[in-house]
Structures are given as structure tokens and as C-alpha cells.
C-alpha positions, 0 to 999 in steps of 0.5 A: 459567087458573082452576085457576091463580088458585087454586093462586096465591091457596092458596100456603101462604106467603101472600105471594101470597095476602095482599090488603094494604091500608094505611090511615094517619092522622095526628093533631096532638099537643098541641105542633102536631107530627104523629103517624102510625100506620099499620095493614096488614091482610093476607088470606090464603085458606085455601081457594078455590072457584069461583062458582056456576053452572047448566048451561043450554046446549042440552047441560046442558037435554038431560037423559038422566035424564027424557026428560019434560023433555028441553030444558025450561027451567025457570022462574026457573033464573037466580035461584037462580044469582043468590041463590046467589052472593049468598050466597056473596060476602056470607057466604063460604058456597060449597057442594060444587057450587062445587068447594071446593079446600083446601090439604093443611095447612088440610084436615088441621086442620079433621080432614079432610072430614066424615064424615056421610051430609048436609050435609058440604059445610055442614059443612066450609065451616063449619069452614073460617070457624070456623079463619078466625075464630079465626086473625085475628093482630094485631101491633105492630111499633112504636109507630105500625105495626100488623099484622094478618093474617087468613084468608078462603075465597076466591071464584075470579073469572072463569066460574063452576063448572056444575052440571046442572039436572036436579033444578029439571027435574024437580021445579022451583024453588020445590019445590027452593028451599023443601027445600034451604032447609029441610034448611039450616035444620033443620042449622043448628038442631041436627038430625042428618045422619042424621035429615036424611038420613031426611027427604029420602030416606024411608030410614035413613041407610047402614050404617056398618062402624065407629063411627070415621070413616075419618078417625078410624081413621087418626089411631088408628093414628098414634097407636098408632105413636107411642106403640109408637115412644115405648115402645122 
């Protein structure tokens, strides 16, 4: 049912994504007639994800990974998924764990997913607001109607995505709220994936083959067909 919100709220007209509300108001001119205008505004998604969950069942709490806390229950589990949602409802902020779906058109023009070792998932949400803010449209139609058209990253209602709570196990709440709190922070202040990667992990980022992304790497070969296809 879900997958099914989803695909109908990314449906690439938007017709069926558009949210419309109608606000209309009426003035007196200077002979007493009346004077309506109304204003549309219509919101399109341009991606979707799920809300945010955390896997406290009896299975979820039965963590292979540590046997030391097999079963545990850590304390304040609930209000990191409450903080998270919270987030992600006021500032339209989900991360990858809250499976982000994109419509093939959107992905290509923010340049595909992130090549970076962290933070990729910031990153694109990132992108994917940026695209939302610069694409808001308004358009008179007449001299009483105006409409505006805008996008927005979607929340999908209904049963959230779960992810495991092996790490708050193992290392706790405020142990995990106070780093992932602070990598968030130093990002948004300008330090790089790579020396944010070194940071959490105690290691250099992984090797890279190309200076290029994969990403890059394609779009290099389309363009070289293109100008080879433009010379002949």
C-alpha cells in the first residue's frame, strides 16, 4: 500500500501529486462593486520517503552482532524516533535510512547520488530542497487568477521505515545522538566527507580509482559521443 502512495505522489505529470488549495478574496472598489481574485497554489513531490522508525520488536532487540545485548532495551530509544520525525516533518530533512525514492527525472538533474565516503544521503536531501526552492513558478493567468506551482519532498503516511537499533545497543543514546548530532553539524559547516570520514572511523577515507565519480565518468562518455556524432 505504501509503495503504492508513493509511486501516485512521484507521478511525473503531477497531477496526481499536486496538493491544491484555493484561497479566494473579495475587495469593495471605489463604486461598491466587488473585485475577486483567487490564488491556486499546487505542490508537486519531487521525491518521497517513509517516516522514521526504529525496530523494537523482540526480533529487532534480538542483535546477533553483540550477544552482551541481546534483548536490551535501550533507554530513550522512543525519543530519538520522535526527534527524528519531528525533523523530518518541519524541515522536510529524512536521511537514507528513511528510504528516499526519487523519480528517474529528478535523480538525473541533481547529478545523481553523491559520490562522497559520508554524508551522501545529507547531501542529496540537500539537493533535492535546493531543486525545490528554485523551481517554485507563479503564473497569472488573468487578472484575478494567480498560480503557483511548487515542489516539495514528500513524507509517505502510514507505518514508518525500520531500521535496527543495533548501534544505541551497543553504544547507547546520547553516546550516538551526541556524534551523529556533531558529524551533522560539522558537514553543514563546511568540513569535507573525507575528513568527517576520518573522524568517525579513525582511518583515511577509501581509495579512489578515478578523481571522476561514476557519475562523472558517464556523463564524460556521452559527451565525447555527442561531439564525435556532431563531427561526422
Amino acid at each position: 500500500r505504501d509503495l503504492k502512495i508513493c509511486d501516485t505522489l512521484m507521478t511525473t505529470d503531477g497531477d496526481a501529486a499536486a496538493a491544491t488549495s484555493t484561497t479566494t478574496t473579495t475587495s469593495n472598489d471605489i463604486d461598491g462593486s466587488k473585485d475577486s481574485s483567487k490564488n491556486t497554489t499546487s505542490v508537486r513531490a519531487n521525491s518521497c520517503a517513509f517516516s522514521f522508525g526504529i525496530d523494537t520488536s523482540p526480533e529487532g532487540l534480538s542483535n546477533p552482532f553483540c550477544s552482551s545485548s541481546v534483548g536490551y532495551f535501550p533507554p530513550g530509544i522512543k525519543a530519538v524516533e520522535t526527534t527524528a520525525n519531528i525533523r523530518t516533518q518541519l524541515f522536510s530533512l529524512p536521511y537514507g535510512d528513511q528510504a528516499i525514492s526519487i523519480a528517474k527525472s529528478v535523480f538525473d538533474f541533481v547529478g545523481g547520488f553523491p559520490d562522497q565516503c559520508l554524508m551522501e544521503d545529507y547531501e542529496l536531501v540537500a539537493l533535492l530542497r535546493k531543486r525545490a526552492s528554485l523551481l517554485t513558478t507563479t503564473t497569472t493567468t488573468t487578472t484575478t487568477t494567480t498560480s503557483t506551482r511548487r515542489e516539495q519532498l514528500k513524507i509517505i503516511p502510514g507505518e514508518p521505515a525500520l531500521c535496527s537499533p543495533r548501534r544505541w545497543q551497543k553504544h547507547g543514546v546520547l553516546f550516538v545522538t551526541y556524534t551523529n548530532s556533531t558529524l551533522v553539524n560539522l558537514y553543514a559547516g563546511g568540513m569535507s566527507a573525507d575528513d568527517l570520514y576520518r573522524r568517525y572511523y579513525g582511518r583515511a577515507p577509501p581509495n579512489r580509482d578515478s578523481a571522476l565519480s561514476p557519475w562523472e565518468i558517464e556523463m564524460e562518455k556521452i559527451n565525447l559521443h555527442l561531439k564525435a556524432s556532431t563531427s561526422q
